[in-house]
Structures are given as C-alpha cells and as structure tokens.
C-alpha positions in Angstrom: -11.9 54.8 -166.1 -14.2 53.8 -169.7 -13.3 50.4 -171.3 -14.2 50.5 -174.7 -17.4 47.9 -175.4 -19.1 46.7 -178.7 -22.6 45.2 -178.2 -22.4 43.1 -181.0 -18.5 42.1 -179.9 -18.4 42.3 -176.3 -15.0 41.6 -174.7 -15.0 39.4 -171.4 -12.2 40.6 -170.3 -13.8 44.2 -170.1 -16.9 43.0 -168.4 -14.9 40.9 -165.7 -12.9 44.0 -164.8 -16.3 45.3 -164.2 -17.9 42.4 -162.3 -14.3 42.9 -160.1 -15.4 46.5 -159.6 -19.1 45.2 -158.3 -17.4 42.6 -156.1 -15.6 45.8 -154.5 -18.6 47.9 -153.5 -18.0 49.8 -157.1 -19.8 51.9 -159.5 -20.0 50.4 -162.7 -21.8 53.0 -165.9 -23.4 51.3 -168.7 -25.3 52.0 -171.8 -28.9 50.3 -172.1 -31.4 50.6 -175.5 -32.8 53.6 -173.3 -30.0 56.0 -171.3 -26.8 55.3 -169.2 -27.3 53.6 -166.1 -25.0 53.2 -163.3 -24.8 49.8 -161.3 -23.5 48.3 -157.8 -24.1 44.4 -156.6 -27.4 44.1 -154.8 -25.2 42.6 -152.1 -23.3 45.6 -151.7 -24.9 48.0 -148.7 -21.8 50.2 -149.7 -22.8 50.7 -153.6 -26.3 51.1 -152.3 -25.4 54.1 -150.2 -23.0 55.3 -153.4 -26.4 55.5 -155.5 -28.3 57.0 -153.1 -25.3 60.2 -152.6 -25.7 60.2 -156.8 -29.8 60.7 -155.9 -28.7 63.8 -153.6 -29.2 61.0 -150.3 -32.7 61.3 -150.5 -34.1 58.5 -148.9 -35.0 55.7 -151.2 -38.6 54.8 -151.5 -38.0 52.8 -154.1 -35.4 51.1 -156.5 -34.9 49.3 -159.6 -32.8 46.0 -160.3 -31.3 45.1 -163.1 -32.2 41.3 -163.9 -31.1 38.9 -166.8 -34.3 36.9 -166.8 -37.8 36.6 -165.5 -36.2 34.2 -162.4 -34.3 36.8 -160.6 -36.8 38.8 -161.3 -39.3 36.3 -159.0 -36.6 36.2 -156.3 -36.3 40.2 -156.3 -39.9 41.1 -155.9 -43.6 39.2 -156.0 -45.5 38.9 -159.5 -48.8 37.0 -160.2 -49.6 34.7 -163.1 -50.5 37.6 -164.8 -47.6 39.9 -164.1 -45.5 37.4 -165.0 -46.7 36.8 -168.5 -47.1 40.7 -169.0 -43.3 41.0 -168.3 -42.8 38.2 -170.4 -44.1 39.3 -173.4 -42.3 43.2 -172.8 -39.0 42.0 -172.3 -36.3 42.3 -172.7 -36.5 46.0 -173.3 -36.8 49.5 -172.5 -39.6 48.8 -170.1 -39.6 49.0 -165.6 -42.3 47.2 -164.1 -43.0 47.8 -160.7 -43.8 45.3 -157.8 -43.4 44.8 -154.7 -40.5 43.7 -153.0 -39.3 40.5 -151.5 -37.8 40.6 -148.2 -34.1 40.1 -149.7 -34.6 43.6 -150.6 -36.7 45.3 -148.3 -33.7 44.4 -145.8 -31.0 45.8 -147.8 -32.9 49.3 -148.2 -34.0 48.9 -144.7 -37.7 49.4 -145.5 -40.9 47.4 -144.8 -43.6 47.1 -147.9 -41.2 48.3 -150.3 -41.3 48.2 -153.7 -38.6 47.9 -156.9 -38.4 48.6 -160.4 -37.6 45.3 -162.2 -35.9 45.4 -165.8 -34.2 43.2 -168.4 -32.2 45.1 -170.7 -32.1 44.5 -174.3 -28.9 45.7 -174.9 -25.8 43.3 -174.7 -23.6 44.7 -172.6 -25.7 45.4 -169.5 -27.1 41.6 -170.1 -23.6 40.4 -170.5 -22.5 42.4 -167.4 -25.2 40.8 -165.2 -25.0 37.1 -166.6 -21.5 36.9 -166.2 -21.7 38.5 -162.8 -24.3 35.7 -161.6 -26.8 38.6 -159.7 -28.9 41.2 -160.5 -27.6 45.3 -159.8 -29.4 47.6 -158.6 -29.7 51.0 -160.9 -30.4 54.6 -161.1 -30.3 56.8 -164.5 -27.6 58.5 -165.4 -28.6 62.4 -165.1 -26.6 65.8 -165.9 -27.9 67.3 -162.3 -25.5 64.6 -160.6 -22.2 66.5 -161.8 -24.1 69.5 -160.2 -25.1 67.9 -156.8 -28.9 68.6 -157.6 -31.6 65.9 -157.3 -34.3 64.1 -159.8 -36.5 61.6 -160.0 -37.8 59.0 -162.9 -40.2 62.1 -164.1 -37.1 64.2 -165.1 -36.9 64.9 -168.9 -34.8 64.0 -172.0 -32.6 66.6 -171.8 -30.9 65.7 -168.6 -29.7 62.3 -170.2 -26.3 61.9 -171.1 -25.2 60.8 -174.8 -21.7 59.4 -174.4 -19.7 57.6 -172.4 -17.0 60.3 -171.3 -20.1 62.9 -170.1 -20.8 59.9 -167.9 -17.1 59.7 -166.5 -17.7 63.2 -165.2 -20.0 62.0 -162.8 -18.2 61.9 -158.9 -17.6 58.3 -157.7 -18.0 56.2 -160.8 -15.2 53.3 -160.8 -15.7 52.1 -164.2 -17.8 53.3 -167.5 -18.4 50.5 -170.6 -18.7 52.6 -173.2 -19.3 51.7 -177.1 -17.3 54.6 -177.6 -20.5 55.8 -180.0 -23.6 58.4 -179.0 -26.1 56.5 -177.1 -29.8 57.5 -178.5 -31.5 59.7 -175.8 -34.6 57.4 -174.8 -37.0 57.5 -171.5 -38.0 54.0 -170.3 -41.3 52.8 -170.1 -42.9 52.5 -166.7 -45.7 50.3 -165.2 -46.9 49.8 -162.3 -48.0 46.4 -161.2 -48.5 46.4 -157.4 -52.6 46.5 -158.3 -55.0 44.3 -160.0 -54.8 46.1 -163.1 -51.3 47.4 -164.6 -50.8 51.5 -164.1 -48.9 53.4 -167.1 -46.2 55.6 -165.1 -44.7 57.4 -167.5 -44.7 56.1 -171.4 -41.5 56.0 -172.6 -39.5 54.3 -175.4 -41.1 50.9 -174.9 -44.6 50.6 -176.8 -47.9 49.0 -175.1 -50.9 47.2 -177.0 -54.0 48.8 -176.4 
C-alpha cells in the first residue's frame, strides 16, 4: 500500500496510518535525504525478525535506529562528551554513527556487547514519522537484491538503491510505503564509527566531514 507524502506538506493523517502499522509489528518504507529505508517499532521483536528475513536472516551483528534527536539517541546506545558533540554538529543528516549499545537493545537483538547505528534524518517525513510515533525504529536500506531473496550489507553500491516509491512496494512483506510520489536522489550515507577513542570513517558517503 504507498500513501502519497510531501516533505514540505506532510499529511498527519498519512503518517498516523503508518505509526498504526508500527504499532502492529508492520513494515513501514520511507524516503530519507540518502535512500529508502524500511522501519518497524524498536518494541516490536516481530518487525525485528521481518527486517532480519529482508537481510536474507543473517544474523544481526548490528543495527541502526532511527532517532528524532540527540536524547533517544543517549537512551539507545552510550556516547561520550565528545561523541555527543560530534553527532551534534552532523545532524541531522545523511550520516550513521556507530556506538555501542545500551541494554534496551542488546536484549531485543539478543546479543551481549552489541553495537547500533544511530541516525537523525533530515528529511521530513521519516522525522515526522518518528516524532509523532513517540520512539525511535529500527532500519535497514532498501536494496534491489531483497525482491531477489539475495543478501547485502552497508558496503553494497549505488546501484542497488531504489529511486521510487513503487520499486519499493515490490519488496515482500512491506505494510505500508510513504512515498513523495517523485525520484528519490540515489545517495550512500555516511558512516562512523565511534566505539574508540578516535572516530573511524566506515564508508564516506553523502554526508561531508571537516578535515
């Protein structure tokens, strides 16, 4: 199912029929300022397992969570003085910064010394989607292979991104896709790590660095 959403003129009513869908241990599909993502409520073990069939049920080593600001970030994973104020002045925006995990999740992945991706999006809709829903979600890329039942990982290249919204409706379990109804620029995010002293470039993506 797509419901048709404009960043800049976001219907509530579109984004409530989504949070409805998270509440139900649903997939949601968004677009962010990098590539589609797909979503489920951290809450939900069910949407969890969903994402990880999409990843070709590898087991999860690691995962990324959606976050509106820098304080569900800090009850998602651990961040010194530091970290926080590098993550501060990078979002929001097309940048992941990894840390590691607080037990809230290492308990829903079932994994001791775990750690997660942290983002906050600079486009509207996934923003709008997570403030109004009150908790962060965790993600995966969108990716081609997963209408193939193949696997990837963040190193996978442009070309397996999708560019709109009904490509992304092909994909098997999706509940619900907010789509702008427009061709999402193909974009890689920025990784870091930040589970050391210093921060570790993963992969350089559309989000610049100083220095």
């Amino acid at each position: 199912m797509i419901e048709y959403v404009y960043e800049n003129n976001i219907d509530i009513r579109a984004i409530k029929k989504a949070c409805h869908v998270l509440d139900s241990g649903g997939l949601v599909a968004f677009p962010t300022e990098s590539s589609w993502s797909i979503g489920c409520s951290i809450d939900s073990k069910e949407g969890l397992q969903k994402l990880k069939t999409l990843k070709g049920g590898k087991k999860i080593n690691s995962i990324s969570v959606l976050c509106c600001d820098i304080k569900q970030i800090q009850e998602m994973a651990t961040l010194s003085n530091s970290h926080f104020k590098l993550i501060k002045k990078y979002t929001p925006g097309p940048y992941v910064f990894i840390l590691p995990a607080k037990s809230k999740i290492e308990k829903v992945i079932n994994m001791k010394r775990a750690e997660v991706g942290v983002r906050i999006p600079g486009n509207n809709i996934p923003f709008e989607l997570i403030k109004q829903y009150g908790n962060p979600l965790f993600v995966i890329t969108a990716a081609r292979e997963m209408t193939e039942g193949e696997t990837w990982d963040y190193t996978f290249t442009r070309e397996n991104l999708y560019t709109y919204g009904w490509e992304v409706e092909d994909i098997p379990g999706l509940d619900l896709v907010l789509d702008t109804g427009e061709e999402l620029p193909i974009n890689l995010s920025t990784v870091i790590r930040l589970t050391e002293n210093e921060p570790e470039l993963i992969r350089q993506g559309a989000g610049l660095i100083d220095g």
